[in-house]
C-alpha positions as YAML, in Angstrom:
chain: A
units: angstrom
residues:
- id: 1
  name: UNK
  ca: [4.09, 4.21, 3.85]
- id: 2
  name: UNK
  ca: [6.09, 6.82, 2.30]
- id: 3
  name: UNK
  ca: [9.04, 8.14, 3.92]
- id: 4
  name: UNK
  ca: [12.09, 10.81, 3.63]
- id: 5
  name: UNK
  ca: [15.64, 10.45, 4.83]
- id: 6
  name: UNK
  ca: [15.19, 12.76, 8.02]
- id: 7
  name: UNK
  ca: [11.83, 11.22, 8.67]
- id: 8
  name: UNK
  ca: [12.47, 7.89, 9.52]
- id: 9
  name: UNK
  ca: [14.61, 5.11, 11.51]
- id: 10
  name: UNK
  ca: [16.84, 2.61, 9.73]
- id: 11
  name: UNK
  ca: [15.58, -0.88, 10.05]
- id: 12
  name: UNK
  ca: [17.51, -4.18, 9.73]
- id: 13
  name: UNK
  ca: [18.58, -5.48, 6.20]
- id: 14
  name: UNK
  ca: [20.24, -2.55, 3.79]
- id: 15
  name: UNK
  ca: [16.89, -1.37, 2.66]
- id: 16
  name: UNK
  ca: [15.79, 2.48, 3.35]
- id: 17
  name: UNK
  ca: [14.62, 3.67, 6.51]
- id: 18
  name: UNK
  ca: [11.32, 1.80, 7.97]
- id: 19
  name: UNK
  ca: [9.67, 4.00, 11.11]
- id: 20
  name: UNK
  ca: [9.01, 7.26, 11.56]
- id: 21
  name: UNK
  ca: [10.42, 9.52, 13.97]
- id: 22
  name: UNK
  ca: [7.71, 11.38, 14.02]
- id: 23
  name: UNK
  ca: [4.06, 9.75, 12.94]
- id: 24
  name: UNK
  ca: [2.49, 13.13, 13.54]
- id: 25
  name: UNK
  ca: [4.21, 15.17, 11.04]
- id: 26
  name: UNK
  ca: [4.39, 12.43, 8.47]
- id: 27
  name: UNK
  ca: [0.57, 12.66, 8.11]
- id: 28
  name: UNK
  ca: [0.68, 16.17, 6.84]
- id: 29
  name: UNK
  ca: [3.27, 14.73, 4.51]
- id: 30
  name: UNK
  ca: [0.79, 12.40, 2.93]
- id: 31
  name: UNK
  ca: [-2.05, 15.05, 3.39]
- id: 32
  name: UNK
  ca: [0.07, 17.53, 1.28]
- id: 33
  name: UNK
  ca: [-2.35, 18.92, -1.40]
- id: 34
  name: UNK
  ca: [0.56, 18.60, -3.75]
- id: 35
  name: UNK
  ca: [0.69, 14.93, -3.93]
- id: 36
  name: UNK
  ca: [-2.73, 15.04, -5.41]
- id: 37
  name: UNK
  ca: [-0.98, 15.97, -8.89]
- id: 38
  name: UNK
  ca: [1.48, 13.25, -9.78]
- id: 39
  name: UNK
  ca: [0.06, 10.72, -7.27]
- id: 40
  name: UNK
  ca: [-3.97, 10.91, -8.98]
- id: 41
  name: UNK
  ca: [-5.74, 9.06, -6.26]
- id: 42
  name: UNK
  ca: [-8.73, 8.97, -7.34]
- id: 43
  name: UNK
  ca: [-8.20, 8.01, -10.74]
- id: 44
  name: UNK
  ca: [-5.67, 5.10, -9.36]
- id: 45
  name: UNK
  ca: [-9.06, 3.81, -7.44]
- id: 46
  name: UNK
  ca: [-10.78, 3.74, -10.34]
- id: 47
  name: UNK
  ca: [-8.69, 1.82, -11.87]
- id: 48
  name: UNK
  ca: [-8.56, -1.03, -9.68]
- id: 49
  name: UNK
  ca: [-10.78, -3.97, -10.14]
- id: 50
  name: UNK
  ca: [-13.52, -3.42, -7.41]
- id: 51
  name: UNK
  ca: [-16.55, -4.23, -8.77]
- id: 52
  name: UNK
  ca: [-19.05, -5.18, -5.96]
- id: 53
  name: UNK
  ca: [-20.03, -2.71, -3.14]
- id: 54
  name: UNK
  ca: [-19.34, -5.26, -0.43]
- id: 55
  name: UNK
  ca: [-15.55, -6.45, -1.36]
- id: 56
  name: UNK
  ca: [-13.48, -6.87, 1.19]
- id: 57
  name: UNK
  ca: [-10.25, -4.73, 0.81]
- id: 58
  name: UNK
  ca: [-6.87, -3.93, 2.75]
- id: 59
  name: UNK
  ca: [-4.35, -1.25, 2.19]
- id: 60
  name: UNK
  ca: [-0.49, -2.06, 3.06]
- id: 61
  name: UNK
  ca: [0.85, 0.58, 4.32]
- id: 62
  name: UNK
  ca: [-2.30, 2.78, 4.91]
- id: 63
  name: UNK
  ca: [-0.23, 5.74, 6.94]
- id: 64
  name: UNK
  ca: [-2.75, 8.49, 7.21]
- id: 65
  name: UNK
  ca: [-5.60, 6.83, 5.14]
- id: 66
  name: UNK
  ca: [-4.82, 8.89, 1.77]
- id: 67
  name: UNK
  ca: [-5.98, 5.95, -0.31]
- id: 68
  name: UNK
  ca: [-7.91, 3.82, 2.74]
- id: 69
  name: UNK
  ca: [-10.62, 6.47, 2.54]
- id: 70
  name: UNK
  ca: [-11.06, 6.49, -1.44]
- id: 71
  name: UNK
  ca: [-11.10, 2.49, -1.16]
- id: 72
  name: UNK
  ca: [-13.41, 2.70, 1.65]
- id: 73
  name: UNK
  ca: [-15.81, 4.90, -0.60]
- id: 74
  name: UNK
  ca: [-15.91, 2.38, -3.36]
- id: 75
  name: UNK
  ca: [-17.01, -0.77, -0.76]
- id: 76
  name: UNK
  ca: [-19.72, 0.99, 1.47]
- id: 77
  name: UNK
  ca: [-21.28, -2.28, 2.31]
- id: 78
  name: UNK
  ca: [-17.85, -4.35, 2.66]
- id: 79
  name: UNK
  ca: [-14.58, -3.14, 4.45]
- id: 80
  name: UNK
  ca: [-10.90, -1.57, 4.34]
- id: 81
  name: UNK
  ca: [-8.16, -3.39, 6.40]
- id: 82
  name: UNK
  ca: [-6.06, -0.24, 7.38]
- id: 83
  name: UNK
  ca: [-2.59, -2.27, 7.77]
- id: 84
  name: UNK
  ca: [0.82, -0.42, 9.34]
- id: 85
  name: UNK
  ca: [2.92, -0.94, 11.90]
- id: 86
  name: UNK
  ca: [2.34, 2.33, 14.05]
- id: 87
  name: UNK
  ca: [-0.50, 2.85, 16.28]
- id: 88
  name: UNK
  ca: [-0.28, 6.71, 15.84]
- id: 89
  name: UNK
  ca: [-1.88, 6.02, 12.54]
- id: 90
  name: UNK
  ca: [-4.53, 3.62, 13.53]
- id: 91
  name: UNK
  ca: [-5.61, 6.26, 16.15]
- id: 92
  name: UNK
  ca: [-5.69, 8.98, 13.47]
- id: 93
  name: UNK
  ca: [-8.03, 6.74, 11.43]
- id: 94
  name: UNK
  ca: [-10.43, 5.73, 14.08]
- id: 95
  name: UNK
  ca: [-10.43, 9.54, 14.68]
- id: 96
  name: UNK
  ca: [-11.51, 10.38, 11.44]
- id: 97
  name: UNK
  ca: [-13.25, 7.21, 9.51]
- id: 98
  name: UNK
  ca: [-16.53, 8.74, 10.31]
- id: 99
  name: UNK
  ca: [-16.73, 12.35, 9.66]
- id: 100
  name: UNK
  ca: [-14.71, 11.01, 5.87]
- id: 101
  name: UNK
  ca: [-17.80, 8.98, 5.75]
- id: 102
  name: UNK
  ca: [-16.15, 5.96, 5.91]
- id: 103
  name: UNK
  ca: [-16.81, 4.28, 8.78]
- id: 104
  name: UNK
  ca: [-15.93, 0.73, 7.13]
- id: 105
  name: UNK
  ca: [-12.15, 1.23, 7.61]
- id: 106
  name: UNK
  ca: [-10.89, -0.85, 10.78]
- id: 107
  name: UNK
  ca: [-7.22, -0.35, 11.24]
- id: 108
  name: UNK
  ca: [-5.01, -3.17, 11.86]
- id: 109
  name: UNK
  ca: [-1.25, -3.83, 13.73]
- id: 110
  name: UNK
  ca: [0.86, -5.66, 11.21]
- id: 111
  name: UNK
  ca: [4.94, -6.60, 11.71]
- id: 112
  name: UNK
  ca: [7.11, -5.40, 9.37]
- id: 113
  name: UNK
  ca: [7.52, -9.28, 8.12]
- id: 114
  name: UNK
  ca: [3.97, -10.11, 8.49]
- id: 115
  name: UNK
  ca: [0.73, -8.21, 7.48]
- id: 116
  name: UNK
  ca: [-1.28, -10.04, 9.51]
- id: 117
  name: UNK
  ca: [-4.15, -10.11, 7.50]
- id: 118
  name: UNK
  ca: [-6.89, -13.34, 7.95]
- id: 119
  name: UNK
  ca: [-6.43, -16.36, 5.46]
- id: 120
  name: UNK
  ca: [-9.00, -16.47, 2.93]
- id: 121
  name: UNK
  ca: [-10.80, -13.54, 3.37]
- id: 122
  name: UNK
  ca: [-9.57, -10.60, 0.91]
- id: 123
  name: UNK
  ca: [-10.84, -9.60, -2.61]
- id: 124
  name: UNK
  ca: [-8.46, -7.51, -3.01]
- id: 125
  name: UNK
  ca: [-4.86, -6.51, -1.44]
- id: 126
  name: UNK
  ca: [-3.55, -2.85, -2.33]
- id: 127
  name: UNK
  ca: [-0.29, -1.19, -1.53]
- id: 128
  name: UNK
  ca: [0.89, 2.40, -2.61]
- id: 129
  name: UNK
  ca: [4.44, 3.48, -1.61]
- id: 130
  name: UNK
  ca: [5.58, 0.59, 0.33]
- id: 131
  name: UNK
  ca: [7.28, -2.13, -0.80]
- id: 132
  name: UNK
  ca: [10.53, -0.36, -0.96]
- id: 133
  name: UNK
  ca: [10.31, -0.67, 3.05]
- id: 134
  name: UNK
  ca: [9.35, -4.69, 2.94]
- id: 135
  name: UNK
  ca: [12.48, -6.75, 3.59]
- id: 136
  name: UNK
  ca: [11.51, -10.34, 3.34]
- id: 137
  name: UNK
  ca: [9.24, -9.19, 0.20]
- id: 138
  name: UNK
  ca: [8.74, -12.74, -1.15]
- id: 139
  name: UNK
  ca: [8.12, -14.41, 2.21]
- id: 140
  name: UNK
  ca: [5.89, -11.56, 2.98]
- id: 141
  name: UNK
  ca: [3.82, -11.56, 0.08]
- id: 142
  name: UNK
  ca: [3.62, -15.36, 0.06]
- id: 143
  name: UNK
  ca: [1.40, -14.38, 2.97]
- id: 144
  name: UNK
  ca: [-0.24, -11.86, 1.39]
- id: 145
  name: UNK
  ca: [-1.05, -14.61, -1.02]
- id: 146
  name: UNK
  ca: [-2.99, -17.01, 1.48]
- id: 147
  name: UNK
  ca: [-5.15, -14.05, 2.82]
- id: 148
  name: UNK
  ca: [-6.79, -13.52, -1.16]
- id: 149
  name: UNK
  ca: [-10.23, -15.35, -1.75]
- id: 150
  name: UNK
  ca: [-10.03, -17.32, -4.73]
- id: 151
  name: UNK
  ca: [-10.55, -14.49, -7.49]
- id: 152
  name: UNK
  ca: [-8.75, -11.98, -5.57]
- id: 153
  name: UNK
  ca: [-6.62, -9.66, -6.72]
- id: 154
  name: UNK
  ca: [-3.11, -7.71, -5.34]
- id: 155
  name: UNK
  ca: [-1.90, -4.02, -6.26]
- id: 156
  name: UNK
  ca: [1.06, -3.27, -5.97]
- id: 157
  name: UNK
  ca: [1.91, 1.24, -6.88]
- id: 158
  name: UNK
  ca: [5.46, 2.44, -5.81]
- id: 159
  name: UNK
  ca: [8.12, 4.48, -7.01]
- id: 160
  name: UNK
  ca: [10.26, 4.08, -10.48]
- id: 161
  name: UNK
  ca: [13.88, 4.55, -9.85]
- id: 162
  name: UNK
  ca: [14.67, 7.61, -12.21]
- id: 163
  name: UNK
  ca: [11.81, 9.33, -10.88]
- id: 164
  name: UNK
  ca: [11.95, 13.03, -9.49]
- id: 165
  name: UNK
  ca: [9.76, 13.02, -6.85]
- id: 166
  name: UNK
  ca: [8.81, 15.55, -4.04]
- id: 167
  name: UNK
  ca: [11.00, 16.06, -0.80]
- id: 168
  name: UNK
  ca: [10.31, 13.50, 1.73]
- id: 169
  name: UNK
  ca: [7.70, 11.45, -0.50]
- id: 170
  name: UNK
  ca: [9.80, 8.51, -1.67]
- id: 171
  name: UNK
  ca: [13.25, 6.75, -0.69]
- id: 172
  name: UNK
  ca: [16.07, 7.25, -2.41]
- id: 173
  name: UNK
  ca: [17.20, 6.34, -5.25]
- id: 174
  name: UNK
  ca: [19.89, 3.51, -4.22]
- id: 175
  name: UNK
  ca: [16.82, 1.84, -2.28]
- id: 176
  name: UNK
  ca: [13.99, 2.21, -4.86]
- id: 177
  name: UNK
  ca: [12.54, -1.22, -6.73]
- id: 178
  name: UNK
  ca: [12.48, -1.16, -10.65]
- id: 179
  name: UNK
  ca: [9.64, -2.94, -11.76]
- id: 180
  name: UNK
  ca: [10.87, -6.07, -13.26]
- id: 181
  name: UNK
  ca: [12.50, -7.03, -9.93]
- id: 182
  name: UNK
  ca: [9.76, -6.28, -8.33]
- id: 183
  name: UNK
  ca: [7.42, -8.86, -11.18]
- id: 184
  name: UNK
  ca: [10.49, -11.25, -10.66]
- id: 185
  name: UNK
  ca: [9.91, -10.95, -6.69]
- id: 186
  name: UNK
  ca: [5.66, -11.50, -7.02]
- id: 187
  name: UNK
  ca: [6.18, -14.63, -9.20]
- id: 188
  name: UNK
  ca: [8.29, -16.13, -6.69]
- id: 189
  name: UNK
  ca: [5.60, -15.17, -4.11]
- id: 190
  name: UNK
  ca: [3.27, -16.61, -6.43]
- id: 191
  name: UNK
  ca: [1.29, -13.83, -8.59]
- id: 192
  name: UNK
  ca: [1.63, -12.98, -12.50]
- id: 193
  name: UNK
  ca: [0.77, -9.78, -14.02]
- id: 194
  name: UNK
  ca: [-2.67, -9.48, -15.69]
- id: 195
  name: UNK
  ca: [-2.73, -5.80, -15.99]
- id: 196
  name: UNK
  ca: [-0.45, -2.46, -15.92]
- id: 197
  name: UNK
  ca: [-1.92, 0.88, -15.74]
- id: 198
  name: UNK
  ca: [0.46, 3.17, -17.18]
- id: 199
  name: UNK
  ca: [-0.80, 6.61, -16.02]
- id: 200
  name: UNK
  ca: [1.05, 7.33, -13.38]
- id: 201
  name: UNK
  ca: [4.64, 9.45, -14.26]
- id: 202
  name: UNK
  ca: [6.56, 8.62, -11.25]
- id: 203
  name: UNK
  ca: [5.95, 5.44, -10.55]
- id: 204
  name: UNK
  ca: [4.88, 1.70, -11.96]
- id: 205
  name: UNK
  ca: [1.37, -0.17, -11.30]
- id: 206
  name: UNK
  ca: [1.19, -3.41, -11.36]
- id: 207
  name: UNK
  ca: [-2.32, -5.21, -10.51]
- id: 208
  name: UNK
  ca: [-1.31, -8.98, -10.18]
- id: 209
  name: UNK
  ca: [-3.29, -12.44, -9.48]
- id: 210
  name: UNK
  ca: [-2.33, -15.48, -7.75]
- id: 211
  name: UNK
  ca: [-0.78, -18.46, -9.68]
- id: 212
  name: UNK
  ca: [-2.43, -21.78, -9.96]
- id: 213
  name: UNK
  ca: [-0.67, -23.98, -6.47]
...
């Protein structure tokens, strides 16, 4: 979910804007072959730890399927949860999962407070660009918790304050997450850091694991 000022509506709670005016035009936003650069998708999927062909993935936030497709790629025999809140997005995926070659991405409704993902049943979690836009982000990733098999794993990619990033890619400033409130936020929800990627310029990378109950 990635966002600009004019882009979007304001939601409840002080954060940035959550929903889009526009769901159409926001998909050529995340389609821009200039995000490619500075956002290295493919090298961020390589990085994550998927190591069996029939995982079973979802990706928060999965707006036009910019990283749902690359996960998708990596799990041919398992699946991609496609998880937003608009239905303009789900349609564009179920338009397109099959001539990407990925016809094991199944798009799912969530809330804004709840991804509404099935307990037990993930290997791995990933969100890009989103967790600005989560209000509740504790609560909501308490839940994000539950849904991880035993072993699984959560990513968690989004924007460092300072960073000067493209027109209508990221919120602003005042709204952004710094990293170590967003590691103080995931131990509350009940994950610790086990690894940090540190290739990406603009933003932070945390990949996280649940803590012992």
């Amino acid at each position: 979910m990635l966002c600009g000022a004019v882009s979007c509506r304001r939601g409840g709670g002080g954060g940035p804007p959550q929903h889009y005016e526009d769901p159409k035009a926001m998909i050529a936003v995340f389609e821009a072959a200039n995000r490619d650069p500075w956002q290295q998708p493919d090298r961020v999927v390589k990085a994550l730890p998927i190591d069996r062909r029939d995982m079973v993935l979802a990706d928060i936030g999965a707006g036009s399927g910019y990283f749902t497709r690359r996960l998708a790629a990596r799990v041919p025999e398992g699946r991609v949860f496609a998880v937003d809140v608009d239905g303009e997005f789900a349609d564009y995926l179920l338009a397109h999962r099959e001539q990407w070659g990925t016809p094991n991405i199944e798009p799912r409704l969530a809330m804004y407070e709840d991804p509404m993902l099935p307990v037990g049943e993930l290997d791995l979690v990933f969100t890009a660009n989103t967790y600005a836009y989560i209000r509740d982000r504790v609560a909501y990733f308490r839940k994000v918790r539950e849904a991880l098999r035993p072993g699984g794993r959560l990513v968690v990619i989004d924007f460092l304050p300072q960073a000067q990033v493209p027109a209508t890619m990221a919120p602003d400033p005042r709204y952004r997450v710094a990293r170590d409130a967003a590691v103080r936020e995931l131990e509350l929800a009940g994950f610790r850091v086990v690894d940090e990627p540190n290739f990406l310029a603009l933003q932070w990378f945390l990949v996280l694991e649940p803590t012992p109950k």
